[in-house]
C-alpha positions as CSV (number, residue, x, y, z in Angstrom):
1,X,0.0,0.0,0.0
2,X,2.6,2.4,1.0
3,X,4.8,1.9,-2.2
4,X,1.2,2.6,-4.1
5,X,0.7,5.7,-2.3
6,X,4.8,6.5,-3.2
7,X,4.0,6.0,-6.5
8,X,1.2,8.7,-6.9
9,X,3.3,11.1,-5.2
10,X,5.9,10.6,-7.7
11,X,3.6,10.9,-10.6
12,X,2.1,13.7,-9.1
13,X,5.4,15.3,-8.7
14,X,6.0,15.0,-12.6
15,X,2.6,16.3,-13.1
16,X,3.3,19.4,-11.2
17,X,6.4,20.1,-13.6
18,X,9.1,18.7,-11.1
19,X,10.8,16.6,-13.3
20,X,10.5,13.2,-14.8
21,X,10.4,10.0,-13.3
22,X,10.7,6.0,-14.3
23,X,8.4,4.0,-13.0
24,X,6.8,0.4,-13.3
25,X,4.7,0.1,-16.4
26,X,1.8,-0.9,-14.0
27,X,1.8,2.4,-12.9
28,X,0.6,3.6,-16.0
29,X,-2.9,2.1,-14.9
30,X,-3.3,5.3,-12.4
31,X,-5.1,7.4,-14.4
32,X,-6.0,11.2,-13.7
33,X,-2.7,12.0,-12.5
34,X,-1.9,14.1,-15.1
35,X,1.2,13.0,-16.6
36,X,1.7,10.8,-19.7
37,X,3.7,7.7,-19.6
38,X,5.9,6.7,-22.6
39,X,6.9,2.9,-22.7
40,X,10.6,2.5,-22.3
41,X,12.0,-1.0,-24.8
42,X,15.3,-1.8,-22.9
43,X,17.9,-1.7,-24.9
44,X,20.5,-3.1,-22.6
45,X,21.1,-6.2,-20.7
46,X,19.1,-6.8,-17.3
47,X,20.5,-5.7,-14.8
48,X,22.8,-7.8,-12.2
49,X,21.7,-8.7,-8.7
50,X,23.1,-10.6,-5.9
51,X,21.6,-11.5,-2.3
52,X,23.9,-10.5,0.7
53,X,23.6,-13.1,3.4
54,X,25.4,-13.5,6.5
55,X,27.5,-16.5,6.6
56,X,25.8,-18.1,9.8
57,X,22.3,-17.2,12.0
58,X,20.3,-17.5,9.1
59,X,16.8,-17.4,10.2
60,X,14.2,-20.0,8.6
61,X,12.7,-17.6,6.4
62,X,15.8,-16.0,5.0
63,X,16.8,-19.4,4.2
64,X,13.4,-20.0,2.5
65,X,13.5,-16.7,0.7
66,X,17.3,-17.8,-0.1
67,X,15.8,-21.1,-1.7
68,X,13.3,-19.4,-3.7
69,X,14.9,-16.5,-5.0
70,X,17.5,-19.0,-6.7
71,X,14.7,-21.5,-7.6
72,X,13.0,-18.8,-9.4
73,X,16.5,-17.2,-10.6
74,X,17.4,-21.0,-11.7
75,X,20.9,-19.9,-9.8
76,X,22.5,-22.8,-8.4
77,X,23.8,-22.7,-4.7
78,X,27.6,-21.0,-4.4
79,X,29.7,-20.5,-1.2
């Protein structure tokens, strides 16, 4: 909810003339903001991320999140 509400604050920002902003496409859906959303085509590679863990005292659902984020990344397990 809050990252909704940060969203229409950053459109409304642009619509006031403060500048321009990128933004998920999905925010395009709020309409009446008054700004105009352009479609951005990357044109580059995706970007590179990596998950900081400590090395011991991992709680259960870091572990899980751990587990899914390379599931879903199909990144095998390193270190």
């Amino acid at each position: 909810m809050q990252e909704a509400v940060q969203m229409q604050t950053i459109v409304g920002l642009v619509a006031a003339g403060c500048g321009v902003s990128i933004v998920p496409g999905s925010v395009a859906a709020l309409t009446g903001l008054g700004a105009v959303f352009a479609e951005l085509i990357p044109t580059t590679s995706p970007v590179e991320l990596a998950l900081a863990i400590p090395r011991h005292g991992v709680s259960p659902a870091a572990t899980h999140f751990v587990a899914v984020a390379r599931d879903v990344t199909h990144v095998p397990k390193t270190g």
